[in-house]
C-alpha positions, 0 to 999 in steps of 0.5 A: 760438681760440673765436670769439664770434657776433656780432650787428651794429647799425646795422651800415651796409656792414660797414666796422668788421667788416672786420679782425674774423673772427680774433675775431667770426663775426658771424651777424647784422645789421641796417641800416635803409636798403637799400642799405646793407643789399644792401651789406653782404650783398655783402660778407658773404654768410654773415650773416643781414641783417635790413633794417628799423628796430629801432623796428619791434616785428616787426623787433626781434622778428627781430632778437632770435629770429634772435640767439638761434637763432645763439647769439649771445653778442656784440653790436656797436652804432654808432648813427647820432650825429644821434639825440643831442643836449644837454638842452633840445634833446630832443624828449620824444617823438623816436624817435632817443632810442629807438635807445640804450633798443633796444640796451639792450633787446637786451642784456638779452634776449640777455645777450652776454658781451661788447658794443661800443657807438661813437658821436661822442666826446662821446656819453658825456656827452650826454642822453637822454629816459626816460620824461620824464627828461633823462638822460646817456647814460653814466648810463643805460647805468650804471643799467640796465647795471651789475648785470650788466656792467663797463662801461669807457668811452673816447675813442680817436684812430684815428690811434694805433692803425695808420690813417693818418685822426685821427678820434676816437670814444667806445666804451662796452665791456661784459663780463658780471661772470662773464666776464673784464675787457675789456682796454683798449689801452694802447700808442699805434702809431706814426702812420702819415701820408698820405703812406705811405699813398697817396704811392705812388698817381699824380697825377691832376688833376680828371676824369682816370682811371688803370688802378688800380680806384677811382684816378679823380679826380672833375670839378671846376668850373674856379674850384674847381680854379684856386684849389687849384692855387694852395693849398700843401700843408696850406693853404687855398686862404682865405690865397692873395693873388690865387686865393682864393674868391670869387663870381663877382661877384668878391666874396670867399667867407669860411669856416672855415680847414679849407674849400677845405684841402689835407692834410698829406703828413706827418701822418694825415689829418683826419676823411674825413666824408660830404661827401668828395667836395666841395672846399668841404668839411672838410679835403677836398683831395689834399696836391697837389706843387708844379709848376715853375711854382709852382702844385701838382698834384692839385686835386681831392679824394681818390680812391675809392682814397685814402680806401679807403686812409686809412680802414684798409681792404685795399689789396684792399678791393672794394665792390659793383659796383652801388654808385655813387661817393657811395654808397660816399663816403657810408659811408665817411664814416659807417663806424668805422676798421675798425683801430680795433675790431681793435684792441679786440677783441684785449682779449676773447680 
């Protein structure tokens, strides 16, 4: 099977390119922050890496002569989702409005066959600023884009197409008008839950370590771990009667229902976001198995190795060796289930 070459965008470590070699051999990459930049060259050391901001003309220049000297003729692009907003929230002259209008740029330089664009699931309906005008996102990429590409977009759950995370995410998919229809995914997978995924692993308590690499259990404050030891499986530690949160003055703590949460073991787990290492986070806590004495294992949040595991990644996934633990929480966190683009790139060949 011919492979497309590939360019990635804000390609971060690399962790949505990871199940793509059967489809893309990506030649060329760009990220703005370097150790980000150092990861992904670890894990990918044939593709040129081109650190830098792609607001910077010498930079995109770069990127554009280095596409074109490798033929490219695919471009995947996941912009960072802090640069969209609502109208009247925009700021004329903000740089981030600018991300979208380069990648736009890149792909009429570069006219790829086929092109990938993810981003937060209301992106399509967010607005822009161009040249002074307010304007969703979806009808740019229309106006400037639909003379020479058909343009489909959608809104997937990865939970559905073969990763144990819910995590849903918009994905603008170009085909240039001479090459064929990007095929859509139609057929939902069985869910895969957390406990498939990572029920195998050992119970580990805060600050305990084992012999499988990246299954270490991150230290925890003693109040942290007393009211999640007192948390049932899929509850927030918000309903305990006697250990909830509360300050040290003995005042009570009030928060969203999805904070100080342990997962389900039956279900896919929640989104894995940046803040993964911390209890008081989003949907954060081990699903933990109730003890004998009516408290439940596992206060702590998931390990390296669970959430390598609930992102979709190989059991055998290895990240850098320089690479501290809330660097790779932070990209992960940040990174695109790499099943998920399997999973559309099977609709261009």
């Amino acid at each position: 099977m011919k492979k497309f070459k590939g360019l990635s965008l804000f390609s971060n470590v690399g962790i949505a390119e990871t199940y793509s070699c059967e489809y893309i051999d990506f030649k060329v990459a760009n990220e703005l922050i370097q150790n980000r930049a150092d990861f992904y060259k670890e894990m990918y050391p044939d593709v040129d890496m081109i650190q830098g901001d792609i607001l910077d003309d010498v930079v995109f220049k770069k990127i554009i002569k280095t596409a074109e000297d490798n033929n490219c003729d695919f471009i995947m692009a996941t912009p960072p989702c802090q640069g969209m907003s609502i109208a009247g929230q925009m700021k004329e002259n903000d740089p981030r409005n600018k991300l979208i209008i380069k990648v736009t740029e890149a792909i009429h330089i570069l006219k790829p066959k086929y092109f990938l664009i993810e981003n937060v699931p209301n992106m399509p309906k967010t607005y822009i600023n161009v040249n002074n005008e307010d304007i969703k996102l979806d009808d740019y990429l229309n106006r400037e884009l639909d003379d020479l590409y058909n343009i489909n977009i959608i809104i997937l759950n990865s939970k559905d197409y073969g990763t144990p995370q819910s995590r849903k995410r918009s994905f603008v998919l170009g085909s240039l008008v001479s090459e064929k229809n990007w095929k859509l995914p139609i057929a939902k997978q069985k869910e895969i839950t957390v406990f498939n995924s990572i029920g195998h692993l050992p119970s580990l308590e805060a600050g305990e370590t084992s012999t499988i690499p990246f299954h270490n259990a991150k230290k925890h404050n003693d109040r942290h771990i007393m009211w999640m030891k007192n948390t049932p499986t899929g509850n927030t530690a918000f309903l305990n009667k006697v250990h909830y949160p509360k300050k040290e003055t003995g005042v009570r703590i009030t928060g969203f229902s999805t904070t100080y949460k342990r997962m389900s073991w039956d279900k896919p787990c929640p989104t894995i976001t940046m803040a993964n290492g911390s209890i008081s986070s989003q949907n954060n806590v081990h699903p933990g198995r109730k003890n004998d004495d009516g408290t439940y294992s596992d206060a702590r949040v998931l390990t390296l190795k669970e959430i390598f595991l609930l992102t979709g990644l190989p059991d055998d996934w290895t990240p850098p060796s320089f690479a501290s633990e809330n660097l790779i929480r932070q990209v992960i966190g940040e990174g695109v289930p790499p099943k998920l683009i399997q999973t559309l790139l099977k609709g261009i060949v």
